[in-house]
C-alpha positions as CSV (number, residue, x, y, z in Angstrom):
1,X,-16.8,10.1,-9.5
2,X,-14.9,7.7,-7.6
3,X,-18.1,6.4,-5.6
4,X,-19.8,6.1,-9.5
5,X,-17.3,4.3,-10.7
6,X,-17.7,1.9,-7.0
7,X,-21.6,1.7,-8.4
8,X,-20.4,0.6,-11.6
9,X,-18.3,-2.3,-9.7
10,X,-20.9,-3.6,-8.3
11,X,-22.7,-3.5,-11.7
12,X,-20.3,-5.3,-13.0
13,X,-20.0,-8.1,-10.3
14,X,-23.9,-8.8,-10.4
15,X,-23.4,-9.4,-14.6
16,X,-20.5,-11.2,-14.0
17,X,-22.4,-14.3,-11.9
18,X,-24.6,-14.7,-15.5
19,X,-21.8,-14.4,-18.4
20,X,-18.4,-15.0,-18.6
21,X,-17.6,-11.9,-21.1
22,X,-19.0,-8.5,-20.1
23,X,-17.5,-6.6,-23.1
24,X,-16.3,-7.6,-26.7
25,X,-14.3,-4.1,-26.5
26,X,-10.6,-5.0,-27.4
27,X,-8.7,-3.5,-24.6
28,X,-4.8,-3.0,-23.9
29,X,-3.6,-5.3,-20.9
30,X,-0.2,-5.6,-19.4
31,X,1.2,-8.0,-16.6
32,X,3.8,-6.5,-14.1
33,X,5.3,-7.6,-11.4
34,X,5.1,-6.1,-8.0
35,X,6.5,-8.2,-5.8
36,X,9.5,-11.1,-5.7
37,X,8.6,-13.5,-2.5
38,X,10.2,-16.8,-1.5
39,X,7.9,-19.0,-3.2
40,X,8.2,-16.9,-6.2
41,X,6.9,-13.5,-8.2
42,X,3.4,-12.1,-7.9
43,X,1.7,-9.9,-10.8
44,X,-0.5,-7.4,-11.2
45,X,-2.9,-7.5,-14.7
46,X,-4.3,-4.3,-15.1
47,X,-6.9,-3.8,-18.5
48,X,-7.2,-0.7,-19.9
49,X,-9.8,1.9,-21.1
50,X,-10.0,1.7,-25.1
51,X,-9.2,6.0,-25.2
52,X,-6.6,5.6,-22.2
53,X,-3.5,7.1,-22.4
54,X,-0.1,7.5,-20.1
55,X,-0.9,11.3,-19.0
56,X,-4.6,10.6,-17.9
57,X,-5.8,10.4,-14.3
58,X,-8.0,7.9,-13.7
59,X,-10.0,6.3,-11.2
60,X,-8.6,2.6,-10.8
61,X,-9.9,-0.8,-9.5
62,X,-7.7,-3.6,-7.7
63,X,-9.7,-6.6,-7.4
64,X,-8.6,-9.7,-5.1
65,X,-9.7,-12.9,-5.8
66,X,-11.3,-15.2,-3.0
67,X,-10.7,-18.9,-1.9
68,X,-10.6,-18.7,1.9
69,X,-7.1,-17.9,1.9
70,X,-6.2,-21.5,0.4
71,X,-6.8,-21.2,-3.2
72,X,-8.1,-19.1,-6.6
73,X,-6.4,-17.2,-9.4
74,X,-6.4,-13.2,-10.5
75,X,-8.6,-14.8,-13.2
76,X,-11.9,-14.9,-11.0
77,X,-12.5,-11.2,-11.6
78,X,-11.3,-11.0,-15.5
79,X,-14.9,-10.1,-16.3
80,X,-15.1,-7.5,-14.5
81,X,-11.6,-6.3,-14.7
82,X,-12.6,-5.7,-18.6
83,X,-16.1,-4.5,-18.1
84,X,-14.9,-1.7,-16.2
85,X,-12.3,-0.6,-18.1
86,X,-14.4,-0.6,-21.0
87,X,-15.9,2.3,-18.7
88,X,-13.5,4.3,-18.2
89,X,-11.4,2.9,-15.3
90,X,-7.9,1.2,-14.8
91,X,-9.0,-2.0,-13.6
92,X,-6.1,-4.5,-11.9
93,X,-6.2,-7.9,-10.9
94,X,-3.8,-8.8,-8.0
95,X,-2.3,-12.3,-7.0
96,X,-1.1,-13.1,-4.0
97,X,0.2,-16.1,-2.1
98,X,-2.5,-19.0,-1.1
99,X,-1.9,-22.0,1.1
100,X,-2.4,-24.9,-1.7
101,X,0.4,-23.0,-4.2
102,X,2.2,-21.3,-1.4
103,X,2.2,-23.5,1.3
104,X,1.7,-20.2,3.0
105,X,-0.2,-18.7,5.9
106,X,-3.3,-15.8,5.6
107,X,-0.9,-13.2,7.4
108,X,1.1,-13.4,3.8
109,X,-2.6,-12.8,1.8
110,X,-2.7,-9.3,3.5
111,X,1.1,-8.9,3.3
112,X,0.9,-8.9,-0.6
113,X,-2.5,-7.0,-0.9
114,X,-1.3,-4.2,0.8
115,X,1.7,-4.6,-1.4
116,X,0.0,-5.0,-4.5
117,X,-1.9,-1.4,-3.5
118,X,1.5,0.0,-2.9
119,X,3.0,-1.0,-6.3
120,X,-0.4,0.5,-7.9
121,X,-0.6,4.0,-6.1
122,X,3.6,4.2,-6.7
123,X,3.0,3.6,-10.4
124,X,-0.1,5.8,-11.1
125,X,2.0,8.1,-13.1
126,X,3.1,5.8,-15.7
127,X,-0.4,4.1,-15.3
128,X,-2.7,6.8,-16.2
129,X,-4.4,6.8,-12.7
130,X,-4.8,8.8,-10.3
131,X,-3.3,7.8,-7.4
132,X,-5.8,9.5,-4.5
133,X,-8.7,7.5,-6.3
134,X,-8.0,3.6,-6.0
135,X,-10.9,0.8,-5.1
136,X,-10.0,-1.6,-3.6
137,X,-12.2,-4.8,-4.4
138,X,-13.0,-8.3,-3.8
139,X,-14.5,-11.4,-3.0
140,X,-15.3,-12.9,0.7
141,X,-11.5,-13.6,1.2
142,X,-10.6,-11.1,-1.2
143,X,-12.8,-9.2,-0.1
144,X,-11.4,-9.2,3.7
145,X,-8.1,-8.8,2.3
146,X,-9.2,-5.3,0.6
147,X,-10.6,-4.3,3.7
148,X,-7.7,-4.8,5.3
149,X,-5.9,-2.8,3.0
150,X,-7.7,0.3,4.3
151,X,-8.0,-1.0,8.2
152,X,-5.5,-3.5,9.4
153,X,-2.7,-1.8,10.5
154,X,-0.3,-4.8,10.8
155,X,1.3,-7.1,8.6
156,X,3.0,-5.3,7.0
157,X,5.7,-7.1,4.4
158,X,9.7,-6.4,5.7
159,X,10.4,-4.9,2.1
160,X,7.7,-2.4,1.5
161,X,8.1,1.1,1.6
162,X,5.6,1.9,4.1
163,X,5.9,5.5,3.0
164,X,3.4,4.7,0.1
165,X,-0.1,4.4,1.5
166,X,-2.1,0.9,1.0
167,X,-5.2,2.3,1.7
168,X,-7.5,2.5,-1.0
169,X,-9.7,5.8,-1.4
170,X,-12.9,3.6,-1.3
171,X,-14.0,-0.1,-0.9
172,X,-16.9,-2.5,-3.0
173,X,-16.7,-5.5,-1.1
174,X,-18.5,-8.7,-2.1
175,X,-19.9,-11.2,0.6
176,X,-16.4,-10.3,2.7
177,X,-15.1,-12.0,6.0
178,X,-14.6,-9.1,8.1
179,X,-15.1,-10.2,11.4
180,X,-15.2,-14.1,11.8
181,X,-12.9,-15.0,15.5
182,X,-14.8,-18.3,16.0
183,X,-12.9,-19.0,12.5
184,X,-9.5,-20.6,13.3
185,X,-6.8,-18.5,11.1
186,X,-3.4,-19.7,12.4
187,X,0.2,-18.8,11.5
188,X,3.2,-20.2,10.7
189,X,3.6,-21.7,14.0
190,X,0.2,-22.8,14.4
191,X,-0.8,-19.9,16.6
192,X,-4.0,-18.2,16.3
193,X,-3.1,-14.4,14.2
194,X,-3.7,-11.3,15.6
195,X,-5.1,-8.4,14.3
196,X,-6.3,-10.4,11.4
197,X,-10.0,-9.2,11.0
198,X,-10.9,-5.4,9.6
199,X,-14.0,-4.4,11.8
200,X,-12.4,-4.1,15.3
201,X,-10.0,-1.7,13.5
202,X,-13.2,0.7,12.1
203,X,-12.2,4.0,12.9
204,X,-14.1,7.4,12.0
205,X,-12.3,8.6,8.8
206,X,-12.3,5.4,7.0
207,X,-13.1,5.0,3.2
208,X,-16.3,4.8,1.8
209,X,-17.5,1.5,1.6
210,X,-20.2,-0.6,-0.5
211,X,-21.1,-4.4,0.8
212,X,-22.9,-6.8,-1.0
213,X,-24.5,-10.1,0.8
214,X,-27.2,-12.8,-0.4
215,X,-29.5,-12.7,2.4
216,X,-28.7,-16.5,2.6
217,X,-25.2,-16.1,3.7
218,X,-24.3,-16.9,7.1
219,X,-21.6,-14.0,6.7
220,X,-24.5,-11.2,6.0
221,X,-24.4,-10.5,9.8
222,X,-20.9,-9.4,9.9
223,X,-21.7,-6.9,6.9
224,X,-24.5,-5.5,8.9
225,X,-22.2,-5.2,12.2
226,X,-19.4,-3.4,10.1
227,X,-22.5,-1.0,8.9
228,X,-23.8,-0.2,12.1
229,X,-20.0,0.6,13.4
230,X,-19.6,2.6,10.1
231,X,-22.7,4.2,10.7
232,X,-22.1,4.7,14.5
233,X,-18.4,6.7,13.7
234,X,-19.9,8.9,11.1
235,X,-18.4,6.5,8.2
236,X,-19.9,6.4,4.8
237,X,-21.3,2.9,4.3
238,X,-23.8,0.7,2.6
239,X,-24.7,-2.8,2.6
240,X,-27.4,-4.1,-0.6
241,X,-28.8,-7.8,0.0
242,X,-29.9,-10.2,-3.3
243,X,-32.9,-12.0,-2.0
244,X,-32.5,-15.5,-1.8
245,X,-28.5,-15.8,-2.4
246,X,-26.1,-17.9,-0.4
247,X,-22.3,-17.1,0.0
248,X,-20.4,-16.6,-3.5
């Protein structure tokens, strides 16, 4: 089910680059907060299914928006968010802090994703999800920060109850950075960051991953070296190509 509901993700993400409204289904949305930082609160926006109720358990979606880190808004995967949960899933949208809002370094980015999967997996019972099948989702930086989620085992926010698992159970990425050192990401005090990128940290065991590249996209070759590691440790892993497509 929860790798069905992964295809149907990618379904979603490949409509999504031709409309801007995948479903006219009304759907329920709320906005919570998961986290209070220094330069101010982050939400999650979570859509859901039109039969949903409080006592289900449901698969769920967190999607993280790209922008290299620097810039974008929950709203890039509001499409999808809805399509989905048309469908049957809890779909969330997760903010986090970016360098032109924030004035912020990446570190942070995977600071509040992993927080964002926290406050989603602690809240499953009031959510209708359940909290053993979560995606975690995104797009090229998004897309490394859901990655890192499951793999990175650093930077980890002060004020999180690392208790709570911020793994998710599976991952659809879309054109992610997963393994880009010639790519300068610095901290606050201008030093290069450690333990930033999610392939190195590819161990046997880890979730079930989809990738999805344009064969145009300079990035494509990272996604086929996290495969062949994937492949290498036993991992369940595929990577699709669209003919012809450049990054985005």
């Amino acid at each position: 089910m929860l790798l069905a509901s992964a295809v149907a993700a990618s379904a979603a993400q490949v409509k999504g680059r031709n409309s801007v409204k995948l479903t006219t289904i009304e759907l329920k949305t709320s906005e919570h907060v998961f986290k209070q930082t220094p330069q101010g609160e982050l939400k999650l926006y979570i859509h859901y299914p039109p039969d949903w109720k409080k006592s289900d358990k449901r698969p769920a979606i967190i999607f993280f928006f790209g922008g290299g880190w620097r810039s974008g808004t929950p709203a890039q995967f509001e499409p999808q968010a809805a399509y989905l949960a048309a469908r049957g899933l809890v779909s969330a949208r997760a903010d986090y802090r970016i360098a032109s809002k924030h004035k912020t370094t990446p570190d942070k980015c995977i600071e509040d994703a992993k927080s964002a999967v926290r406050w989603l997996r602690s809240h499953a019972g009031e959510l209708g999800v359940d909290p053993d099948k979560i995606i975690g989702s995104g797009g090229s930086a998004g897309g490394h920060l859901a990655a890192a989620t499951a793999l990175v085992p650093t930077h980890e926010a002060k004020e999180d109850d690392t208790k709570i698992s911020c793994k998710p159970n599976a991952l659809v990425l879309f054109n992610p950075a997963l393994n880009f050192p010639e790519f300068a990401v610095k901290d606050a005090d201008g030093k290069p960051l450690k333990d930033f990128w999610p392939t190195p940290f590819l161990k046997k065991g880890a979730p079930p991953t989809i990738m999805f590249f344009g064969t145009k996209d300079k990035m494509v070759t990272q996604g086929q070296e996290f495969l062949a590691k994937a492949k290498e440790l036993g991992n369940r892993a595929e990577l699709y190509t669209a003919d012809g497509q450049g990054h985005g």
